[in-house]
C-alpha positions as CSV (number, residue, x, y, z in Angstrom):
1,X,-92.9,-36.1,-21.6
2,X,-90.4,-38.8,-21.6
3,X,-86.5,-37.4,-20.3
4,X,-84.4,-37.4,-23.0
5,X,-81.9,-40.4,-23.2
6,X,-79.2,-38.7,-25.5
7,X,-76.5,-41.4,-25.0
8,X,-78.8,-44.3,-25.8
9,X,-80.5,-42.7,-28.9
10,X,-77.3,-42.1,-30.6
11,X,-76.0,-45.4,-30.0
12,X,-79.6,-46.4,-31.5
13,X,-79.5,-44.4,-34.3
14,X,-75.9,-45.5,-35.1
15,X,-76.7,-49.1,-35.3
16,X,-79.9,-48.4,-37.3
17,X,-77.2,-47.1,-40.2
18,X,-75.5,-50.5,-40.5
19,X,-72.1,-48.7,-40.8
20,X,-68.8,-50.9,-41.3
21,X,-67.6,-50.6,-38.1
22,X,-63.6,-49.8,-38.7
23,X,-63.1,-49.1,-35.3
24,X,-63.1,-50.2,-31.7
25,X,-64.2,-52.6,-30.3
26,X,-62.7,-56.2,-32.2
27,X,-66.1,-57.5,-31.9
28,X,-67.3,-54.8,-34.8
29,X,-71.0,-55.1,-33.3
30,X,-71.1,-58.7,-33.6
31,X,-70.9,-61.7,-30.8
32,X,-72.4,-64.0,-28.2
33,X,-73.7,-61.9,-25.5
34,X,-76.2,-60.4,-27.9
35,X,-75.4,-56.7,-26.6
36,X,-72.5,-56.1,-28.8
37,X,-74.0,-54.0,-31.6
38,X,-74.5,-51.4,-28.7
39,X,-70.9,-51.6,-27.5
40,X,-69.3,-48.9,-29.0
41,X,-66.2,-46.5,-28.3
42,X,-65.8,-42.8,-29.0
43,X,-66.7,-42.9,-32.2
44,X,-67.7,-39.0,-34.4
45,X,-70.4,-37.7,-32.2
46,X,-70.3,-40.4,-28.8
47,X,-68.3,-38.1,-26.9
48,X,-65.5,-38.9,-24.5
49,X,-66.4,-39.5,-21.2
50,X,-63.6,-37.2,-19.8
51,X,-63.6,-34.3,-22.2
52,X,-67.4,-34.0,-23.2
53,X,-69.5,-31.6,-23.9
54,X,-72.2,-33.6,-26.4
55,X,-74.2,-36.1,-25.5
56,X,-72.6,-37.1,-22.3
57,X,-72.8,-34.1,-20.9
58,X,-76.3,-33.5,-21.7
59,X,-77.5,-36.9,-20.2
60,X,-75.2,-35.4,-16.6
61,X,-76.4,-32.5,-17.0
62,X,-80.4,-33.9,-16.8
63,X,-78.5,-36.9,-14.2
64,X,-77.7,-33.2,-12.1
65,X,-81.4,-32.2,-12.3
66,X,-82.6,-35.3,-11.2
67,X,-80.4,-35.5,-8.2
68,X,-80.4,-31.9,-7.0
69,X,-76.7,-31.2,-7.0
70,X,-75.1,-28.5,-8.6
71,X,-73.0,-31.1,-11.1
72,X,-73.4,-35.0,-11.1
73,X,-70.8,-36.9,-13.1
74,X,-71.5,-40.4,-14.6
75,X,-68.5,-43.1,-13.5
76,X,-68.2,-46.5,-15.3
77,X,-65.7,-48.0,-12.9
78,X,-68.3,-48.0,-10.1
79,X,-68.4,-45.9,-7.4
80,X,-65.1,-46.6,-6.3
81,X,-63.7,-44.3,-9.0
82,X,-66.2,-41.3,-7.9
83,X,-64.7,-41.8,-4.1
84,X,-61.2,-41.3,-5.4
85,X,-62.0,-38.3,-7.6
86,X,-64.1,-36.9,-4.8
87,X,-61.0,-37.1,-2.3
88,X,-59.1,-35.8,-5.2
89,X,-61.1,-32.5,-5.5
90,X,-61.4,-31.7,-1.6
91,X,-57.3,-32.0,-1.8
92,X,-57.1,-29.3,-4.4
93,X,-59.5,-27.2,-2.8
94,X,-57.6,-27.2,0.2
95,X,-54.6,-26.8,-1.5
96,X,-52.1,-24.5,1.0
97,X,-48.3,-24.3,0.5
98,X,-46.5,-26.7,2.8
99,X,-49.8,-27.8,3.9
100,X,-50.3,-31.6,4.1
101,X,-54.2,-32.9,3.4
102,X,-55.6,-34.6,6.3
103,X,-59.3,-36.4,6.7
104,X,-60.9,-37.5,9.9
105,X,-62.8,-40.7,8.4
106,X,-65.3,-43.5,9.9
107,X,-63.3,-46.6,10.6
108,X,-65.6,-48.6,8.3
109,X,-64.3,-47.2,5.0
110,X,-64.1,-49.5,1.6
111,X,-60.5,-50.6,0.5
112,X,-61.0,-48.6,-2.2
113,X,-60.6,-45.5,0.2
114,X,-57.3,-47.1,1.6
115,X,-56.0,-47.1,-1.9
116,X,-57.0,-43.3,-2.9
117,X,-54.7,-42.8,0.5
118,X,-51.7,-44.6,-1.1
119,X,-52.4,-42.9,-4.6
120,X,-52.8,-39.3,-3.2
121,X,-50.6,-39.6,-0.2
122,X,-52.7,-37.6,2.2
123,X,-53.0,-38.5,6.2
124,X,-55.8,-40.1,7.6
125,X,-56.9,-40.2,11.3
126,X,-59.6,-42.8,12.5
127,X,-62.4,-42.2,13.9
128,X,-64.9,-44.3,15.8
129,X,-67.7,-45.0,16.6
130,X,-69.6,-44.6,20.1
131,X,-71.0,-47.9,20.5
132,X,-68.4,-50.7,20.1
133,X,-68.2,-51.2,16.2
134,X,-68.5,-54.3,14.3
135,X,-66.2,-54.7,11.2
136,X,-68.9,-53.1,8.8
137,X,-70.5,-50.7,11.1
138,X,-68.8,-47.3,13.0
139,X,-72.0,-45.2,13.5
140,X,-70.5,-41.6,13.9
141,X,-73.1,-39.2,15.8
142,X,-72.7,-35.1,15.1
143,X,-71.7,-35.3,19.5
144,X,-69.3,-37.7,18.5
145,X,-67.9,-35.6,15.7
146,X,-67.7,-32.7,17.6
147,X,-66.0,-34.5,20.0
148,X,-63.3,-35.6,18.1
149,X,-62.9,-32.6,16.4
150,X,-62.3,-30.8,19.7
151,X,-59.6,-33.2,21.1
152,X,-57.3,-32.6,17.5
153,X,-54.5,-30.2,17.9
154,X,-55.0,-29.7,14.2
155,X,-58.3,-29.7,11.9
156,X,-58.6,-31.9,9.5
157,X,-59.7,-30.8,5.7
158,X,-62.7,-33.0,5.2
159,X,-64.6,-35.5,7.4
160,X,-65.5,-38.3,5.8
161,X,-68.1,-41.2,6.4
162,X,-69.8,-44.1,5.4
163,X,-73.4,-43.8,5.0
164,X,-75.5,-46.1,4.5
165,X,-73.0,-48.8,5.7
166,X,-73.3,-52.2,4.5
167,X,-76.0,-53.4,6.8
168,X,-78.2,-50.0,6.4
169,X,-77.3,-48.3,8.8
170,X,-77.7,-44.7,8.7
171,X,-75.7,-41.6,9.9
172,X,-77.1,-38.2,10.4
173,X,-75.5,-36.5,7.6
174,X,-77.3,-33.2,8.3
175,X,-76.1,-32.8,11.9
176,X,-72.6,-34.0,10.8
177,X,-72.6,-31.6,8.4
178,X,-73.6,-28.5,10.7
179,X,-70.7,-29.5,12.8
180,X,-68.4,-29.8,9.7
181,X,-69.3,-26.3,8.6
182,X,-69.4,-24.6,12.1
183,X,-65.5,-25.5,11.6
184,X,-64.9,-25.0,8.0
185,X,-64.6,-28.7,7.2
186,X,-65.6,-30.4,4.2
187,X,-68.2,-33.3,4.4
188,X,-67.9,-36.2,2.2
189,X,-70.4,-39.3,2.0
190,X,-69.8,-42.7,0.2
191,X,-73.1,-43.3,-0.5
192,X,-72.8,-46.2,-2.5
193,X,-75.6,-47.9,-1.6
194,X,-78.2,-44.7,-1.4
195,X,-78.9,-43.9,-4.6
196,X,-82.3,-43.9,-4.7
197,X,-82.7,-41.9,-1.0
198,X,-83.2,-39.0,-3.0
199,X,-86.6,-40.4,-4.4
200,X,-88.3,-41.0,-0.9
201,X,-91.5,-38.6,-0.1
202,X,-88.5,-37.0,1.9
203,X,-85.3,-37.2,0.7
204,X,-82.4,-38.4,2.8
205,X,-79.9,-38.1,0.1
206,X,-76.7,-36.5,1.5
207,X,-76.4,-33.8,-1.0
208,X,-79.9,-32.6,0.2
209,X,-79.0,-33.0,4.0
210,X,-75.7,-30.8,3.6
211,X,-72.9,-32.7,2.5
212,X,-70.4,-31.3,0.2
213,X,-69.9,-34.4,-2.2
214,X,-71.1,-37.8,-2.4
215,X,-70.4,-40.9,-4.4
216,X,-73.1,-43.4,-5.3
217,X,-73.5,-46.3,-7.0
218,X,-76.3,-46.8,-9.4
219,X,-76.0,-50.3,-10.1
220,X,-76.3,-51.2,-6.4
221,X,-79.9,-49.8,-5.8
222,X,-81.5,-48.8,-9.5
223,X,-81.5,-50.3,-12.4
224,X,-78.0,-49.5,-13.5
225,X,-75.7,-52.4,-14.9
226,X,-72.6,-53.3,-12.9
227,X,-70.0,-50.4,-12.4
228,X,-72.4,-47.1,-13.3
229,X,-72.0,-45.1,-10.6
230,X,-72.4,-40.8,-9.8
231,X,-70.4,-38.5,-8.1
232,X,-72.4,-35.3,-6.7
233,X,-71.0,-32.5,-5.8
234,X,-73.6,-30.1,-3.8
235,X,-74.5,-26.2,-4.6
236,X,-72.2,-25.2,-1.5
237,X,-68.9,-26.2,-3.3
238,X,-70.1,-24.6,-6.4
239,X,-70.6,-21.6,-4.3
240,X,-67.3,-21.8,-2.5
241,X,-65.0,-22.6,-5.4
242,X,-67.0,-22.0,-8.8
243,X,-67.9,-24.5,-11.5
244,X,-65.7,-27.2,-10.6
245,X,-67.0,-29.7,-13.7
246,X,-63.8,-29.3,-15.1
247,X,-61.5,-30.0,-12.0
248,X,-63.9,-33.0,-11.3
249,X,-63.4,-34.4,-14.5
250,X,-59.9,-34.0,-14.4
251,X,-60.3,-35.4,-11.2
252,X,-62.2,-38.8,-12.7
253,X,-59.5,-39.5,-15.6
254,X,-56.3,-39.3,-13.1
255,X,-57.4,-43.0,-11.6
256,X,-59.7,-44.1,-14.4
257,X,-59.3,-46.0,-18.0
258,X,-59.4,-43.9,-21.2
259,X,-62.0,-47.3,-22.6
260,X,-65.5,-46.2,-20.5
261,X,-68.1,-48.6,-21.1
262,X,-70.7,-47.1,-23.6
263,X,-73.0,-50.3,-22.2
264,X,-72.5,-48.7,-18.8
265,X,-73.2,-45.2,-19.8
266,X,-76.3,-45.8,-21.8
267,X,-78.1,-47.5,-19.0
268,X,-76.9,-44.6,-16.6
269,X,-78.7,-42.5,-19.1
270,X,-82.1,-44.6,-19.5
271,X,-82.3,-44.3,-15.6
272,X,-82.5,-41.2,-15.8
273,X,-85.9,-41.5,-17.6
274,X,-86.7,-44.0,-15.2
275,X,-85.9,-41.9,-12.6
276,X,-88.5,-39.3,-14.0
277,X,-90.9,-41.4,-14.9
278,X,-93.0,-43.1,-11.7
279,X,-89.8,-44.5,-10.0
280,X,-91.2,-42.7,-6.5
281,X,-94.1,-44.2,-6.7
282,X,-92.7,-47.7,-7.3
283,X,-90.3,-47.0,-4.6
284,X,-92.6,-46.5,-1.5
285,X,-94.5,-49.0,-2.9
286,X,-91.4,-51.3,-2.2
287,X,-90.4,-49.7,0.8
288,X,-94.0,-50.5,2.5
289,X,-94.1,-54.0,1.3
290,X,-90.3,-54.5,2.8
291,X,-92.0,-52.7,5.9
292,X,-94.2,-55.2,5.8
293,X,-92.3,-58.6,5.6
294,X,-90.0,-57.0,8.4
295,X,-93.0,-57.3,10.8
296,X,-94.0,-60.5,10.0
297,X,-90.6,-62.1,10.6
298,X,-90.3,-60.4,13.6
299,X,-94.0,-61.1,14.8
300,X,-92.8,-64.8,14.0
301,X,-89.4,-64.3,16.5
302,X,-86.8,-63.6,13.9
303,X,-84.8,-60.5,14.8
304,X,-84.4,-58.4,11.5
305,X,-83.0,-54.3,11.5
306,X,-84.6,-51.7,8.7
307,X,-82.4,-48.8,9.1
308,X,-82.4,-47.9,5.3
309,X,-85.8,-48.8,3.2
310,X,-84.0,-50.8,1.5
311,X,-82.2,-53.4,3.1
312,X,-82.8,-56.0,5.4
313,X,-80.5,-57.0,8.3
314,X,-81.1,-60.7,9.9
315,X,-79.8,-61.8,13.0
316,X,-79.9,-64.6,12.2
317,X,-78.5,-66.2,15.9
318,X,-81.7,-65.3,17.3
319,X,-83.1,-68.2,15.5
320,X,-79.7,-70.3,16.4
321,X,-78.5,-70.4,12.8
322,X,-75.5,-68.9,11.4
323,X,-75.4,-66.3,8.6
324,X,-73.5,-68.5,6.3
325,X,-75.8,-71.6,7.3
326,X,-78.9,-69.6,6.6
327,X,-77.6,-68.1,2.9
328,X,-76.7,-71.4,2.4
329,X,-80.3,-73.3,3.0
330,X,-81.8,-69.8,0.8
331,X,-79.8,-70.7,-1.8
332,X,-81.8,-74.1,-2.2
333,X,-84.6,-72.1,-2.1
334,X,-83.6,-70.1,-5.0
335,X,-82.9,-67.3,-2.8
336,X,-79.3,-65.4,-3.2
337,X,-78.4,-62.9,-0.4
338,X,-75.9,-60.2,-0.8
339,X,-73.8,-60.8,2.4
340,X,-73.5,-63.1,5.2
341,X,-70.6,-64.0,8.2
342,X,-71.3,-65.4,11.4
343,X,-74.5,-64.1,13.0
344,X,-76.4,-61.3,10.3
345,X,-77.5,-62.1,7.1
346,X,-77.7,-58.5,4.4
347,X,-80.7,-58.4,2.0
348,X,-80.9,-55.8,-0.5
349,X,-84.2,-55.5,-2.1
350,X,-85.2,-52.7,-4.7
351,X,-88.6,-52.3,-6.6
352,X,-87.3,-54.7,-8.9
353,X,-87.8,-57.3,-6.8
354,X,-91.6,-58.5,-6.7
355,X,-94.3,-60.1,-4.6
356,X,-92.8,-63.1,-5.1
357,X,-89.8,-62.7,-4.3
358,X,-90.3,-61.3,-0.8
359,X,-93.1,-63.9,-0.3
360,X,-90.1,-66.1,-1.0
361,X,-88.0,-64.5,1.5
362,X,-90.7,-64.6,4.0
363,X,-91.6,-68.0,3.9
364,X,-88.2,-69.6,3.6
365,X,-87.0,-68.1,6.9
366,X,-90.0,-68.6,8.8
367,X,-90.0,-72.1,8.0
368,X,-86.3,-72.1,8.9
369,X,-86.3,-71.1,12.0
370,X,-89.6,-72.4,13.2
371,X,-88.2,-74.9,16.2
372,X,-85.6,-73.5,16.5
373,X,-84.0,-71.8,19.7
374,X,-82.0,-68.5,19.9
375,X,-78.4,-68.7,20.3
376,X,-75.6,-66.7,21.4
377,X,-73.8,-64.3,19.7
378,X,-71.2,-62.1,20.6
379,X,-69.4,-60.0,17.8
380,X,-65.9,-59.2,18.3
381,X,-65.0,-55.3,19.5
382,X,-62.8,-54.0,16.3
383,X,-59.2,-53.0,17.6
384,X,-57.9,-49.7,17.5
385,X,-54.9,-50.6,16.0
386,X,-51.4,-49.0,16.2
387,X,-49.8,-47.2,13.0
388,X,-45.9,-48.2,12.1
389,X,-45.8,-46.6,8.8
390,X,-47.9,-44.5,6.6
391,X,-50.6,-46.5,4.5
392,X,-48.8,-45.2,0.9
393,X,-45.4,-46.5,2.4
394,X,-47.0,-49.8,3.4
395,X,-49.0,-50.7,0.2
396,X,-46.0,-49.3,-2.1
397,X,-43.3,-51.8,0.1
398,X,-42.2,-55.1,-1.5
399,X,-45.0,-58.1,0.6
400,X,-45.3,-61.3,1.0
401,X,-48.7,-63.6,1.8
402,X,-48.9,-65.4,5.1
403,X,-51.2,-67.3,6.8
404,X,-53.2,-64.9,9.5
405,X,-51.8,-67.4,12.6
406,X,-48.2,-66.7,11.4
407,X,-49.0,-62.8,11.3
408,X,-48.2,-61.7,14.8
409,X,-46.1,-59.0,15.0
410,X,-45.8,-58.2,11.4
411,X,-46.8,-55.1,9.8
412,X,-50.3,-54.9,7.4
413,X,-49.2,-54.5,4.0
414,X,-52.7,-54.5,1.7
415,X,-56.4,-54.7,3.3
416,X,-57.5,-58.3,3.2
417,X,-61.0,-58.9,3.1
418,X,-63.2,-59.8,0.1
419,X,-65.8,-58.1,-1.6
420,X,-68.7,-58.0,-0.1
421,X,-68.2,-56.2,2.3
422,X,-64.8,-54.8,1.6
423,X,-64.1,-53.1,4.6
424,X,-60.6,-54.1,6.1
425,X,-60.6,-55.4,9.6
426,X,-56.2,-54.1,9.5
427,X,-55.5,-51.0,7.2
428,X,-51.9,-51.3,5.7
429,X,-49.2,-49.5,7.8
430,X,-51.0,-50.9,11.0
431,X,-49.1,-53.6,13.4
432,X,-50.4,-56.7,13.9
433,X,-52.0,-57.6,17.1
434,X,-53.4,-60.6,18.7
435,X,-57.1,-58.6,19.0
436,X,-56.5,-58.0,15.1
437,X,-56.1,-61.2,13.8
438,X,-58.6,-62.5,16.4
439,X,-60.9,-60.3,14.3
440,X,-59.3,-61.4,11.2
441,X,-60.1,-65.1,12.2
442,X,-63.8,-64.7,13.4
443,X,-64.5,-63.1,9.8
444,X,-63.0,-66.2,8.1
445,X,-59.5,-64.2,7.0
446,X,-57.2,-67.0,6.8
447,X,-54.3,-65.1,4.2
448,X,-53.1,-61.9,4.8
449,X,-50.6,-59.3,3.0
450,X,-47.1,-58.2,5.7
451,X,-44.2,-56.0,4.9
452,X,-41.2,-58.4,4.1
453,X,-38.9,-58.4,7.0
C-alpha cells in the first residue's frame, strides 16, 4: 500500500476545484514556471508549518516512522534552519540559572553554525581533529573526544560534529556518543548530507547510532527540491525531557519565515512514499555500481576515497591535474561536479543518477589522465587560531571588506568562504594570522570581512 502523501493530495484536490484564488501567492496559480497552480499558502485546511496539527503533521508524523526517531520535523529553509533549532533545543534543555551554554564542536562546522552562535549567544570551544585537518575535514575519534573532554575544567552541554563532512568522510557517531553519555553530554550531528544512511542494509544514520538530534538535508541526497530538509530528534531526548514537538517547533519559527514553501513541503511528503516504496533496493543498487566505478579508476591510477556510499572524493593531483582544471574539462563533457579547489574533486551521486551517467564519469577521467604523471600536493595544516572577541560581538560590530593581503592583524568579522563548501577557514572574533590568510589564499579567498578599527 502506497504511504499516504497528505500534503500533496490536498494541494491536488484543491486545484482540481478551480477555486478563485483570493489569496496568496500574487501569481493566483498562474505563471511561467508551470508549477504555480501547486504554490499555495495556508489556505482553510493546508496547515501552518509551525502550529500544525493537520496535514503537516500527519506527513511528519509518517516522515518520524520512516526515519526511526521519536519526532522528525520537516524544514523548508534547508537544513541550515534544522541546525539552528537543534542548537536551540539543547540550550533550553540545559537551561540552569546563571549557567552559560557551552558546545565542544568539530572545527569543520557550516557558517550557518557560526551564525546560530551570534543569534543565541552561547560559547563555543574548538575541537580538532587528530590528523592535521584540511579546511573541510576535522575527523573527531571517540579517544579524541574523550580526550578533550578530560583536559576541560568545565563540561560542555552538547558535543557537536560534522558527519558526513563534505568529502564523505565519516565519524563514529556511536562511539562518540557512548563517550557523550558516560558524561551526560548531548550529541548532535549535522547530517546534511546523510539522509538516505538510514536506508542502507545497515543503517548508519546518527539517530540509530545514538545521537541525540540530527539535522539533514533532503534535497542533498533524495529526491527533495532545494531547501527540504529534517530535523530528528532521537527516543533518548524524548525520554529525558518528554514530547518536545512543541519546544522544537517553537524552536524552528524563532529563525525561520512565517511564508514556508508548500512546493518544498509537498515533495518532502512524496519522499516519504518514495522512501517506502523500493528506495533500498535502488540504493545498494547505486551504492554497488559507485563501488564499482571507484575500482576501475583506481585500477586505472586515479586516486579516488569512498568513505560514504555516496560520494566520490578525487585526488585529482595524482593524475597532475588540479581540481578546478579537472571540473573544468568535465564540464565540456557535460559533467557538473559538486565541489572542487586545488587538489580533490567532490562527486555526489544518488540513485538518480544512471548507467550513463557514471559511465560518463568513468570514461571522462580515465581519458583525462591517461599520460599523465602524478604531481605534488601538499594541503595546507588549518591554524588554530586565537580568539579576541566573542563570535556574537564580532558579527554584530560595524565591518568593513578588505582584500585578504591587507588583513594582517585585523580581527575576523563574518566567515568568508562560499558555498560549497561553506566551512570558514577564520571564524569571526578570531585574529588574523599570517598561517590564516595563508590558508585563506590557497582556497582562493581573495575578500574578507574585519572589525573597523
Amino acid at each position: 500500500m502506497r504511504t499516504n502523501t497528505p500534503i500533496y493530495d490536498f494541494v491536488t484536490e484543491y486545484m482540481g476545484k478551480n477555486m478563485s484564488r483570493l489569496h496568496m501567492p500574487g501569481h493566483k496559480g498562474l505563471g511561467m514556471l508551470g508549477c504555480e497552480a501547486r504554490d499555495i499558502t495556508e489556505i482553510a485546511g493546508a496547515d501552518d508549518l509551525f502550529h500544525c496539527s493537520g496535514i503537516i503533521a500527519e506527513s511528519e508524523r509518517i516522515a518520524s516512522r520512516l526515519f526511526g526517531s521519536a519526532c522528525t520535523l520537516y524544514s523548508t529553509e534547508g537544513s541550515t534552519l534544522a541546525m539552528k533549532a537543534m542548537l536551540r533545543l539543547a540550550m533550553l534543555y540545559s537551561y540552569r540559572p546563571g549557567h552559560r551554554f557551552r558546545v565542544l564542536a568539530a572545527r569543520n562546522v557550516h557558517t550557518g553554525f557560526v551564525h546560530a552562535c551570534a543569534l543565541l549567544d552561547f560559547d563555543t570551544e574548538w575541537l580538532y581533529g587528530e590528523e592535521p585537518d584540511s579546511l573541510i575535514r576535522c575527523l573527531i575519534t571517540p579517544a579524541g573526544l574523550r580526550k578533550a573532554l578530560d583536559e576541560m575544567e568545565e563540561k560542555p552541554d552538547a558535543v557537536y560534529v560534522t558527519s558526513p563532512d563534505y568529502t564523505g568522510a565519516m565519524a563514529d557517531i556511536r562511539g562518540l556518543a557512548e563517550v557523550c553519555h558516560e558524561q551526560n553530554i548531548l550529541l548532535l550531528a549535522d547530517n546534511a548530507h546523510g539522509a538516505y544512511l538510514r536506508f542502507l542494509p545497515e543503517s548508519l544514520h546518527p539517530i540509530d547510532l545514538g545521537a541525540d538530534m540530527c539535522c539533514d538535508s533532503g534535497h542533498k541526497t533524495l529526491p527533495v527540491l532545494t531547501g527540504g530538509a529534517y530535523l530528528h530528534i532521537s527516543d533518548r531526548m524524548k525520554e529525558r525531557y518528554g514530547d518536545l514537538y512543541h519546544d522544537a517547533k517553537k524552536a524552528m519559527a524563532l529563525f525561520a519565515s512565517t511564508s514556508p514553501s508548500y512546493l518544498i513541503l509537498q515533495s518532502l511528503d512524496l519522499c516519504n512514499a518514495y522512501l517506502s516504496g523500493d528506495f533500498r533496493e535502488q540504493l545498494n543498487d547505486a551504492c554497488i555500481r559507485v563501488k564499482a566505478v571507484k575500482e576501475e579508476l583506481d585500477h586505472a591510477g586515479i586516486q579516488t576515497y569512498l568513505h560514504e556510499p555516496l560520494k566520490l572524493l578525487v585526488n585529482c593531483a595524482s593524475f597532475g591535474m588540479s581540481g578546478t582544471e579537472t571540473a573544468s574539462y568535465l564540464r565540456s563533457r557535460h559533467i557538473e561536479c559538486e565541489y572542487a579547489d586545488r587538489y580533490d574533486l567532490v562527486l555526489m551521486i544518488t540513485p538518480q543518477n544512471n548507467s550513463r551517467d557514471l559511465a560518463r564519469l568513468k570514461d571522462a577521467l580515465i581519458s583525462l589522465a591517461e599520460n599523465k604523471t602524478a604531481g605534488e600536493h601538499d594541503y595546507p595544516v588549518m591554524p588554530r587560531p586565537i580568539r579576541v572577541c566573542s563570535i556574537r560581538e564580532a558579527i554584530l560590530a560595524p565591518s568593513e571588506t578588505i582584500p585578504v593581503k591587507q588583513a594582517s592583524g585585523r580581527i575576523c568579522a563574518s566567515p568568508s568562504v562560499s558555498c560549497p563548501p561553506a566551512v570558514p577557514v577564520a571564524v569571526s572574533g578570531e585574529l588574523l594570522t599570517e598561517e590564516i590568510l595563508n590558508a585563506m589564499k590557497w582556497y582562493g579567498i581573495t575578500e574578507i570581512d574585519v572589525i573597523k578599527q
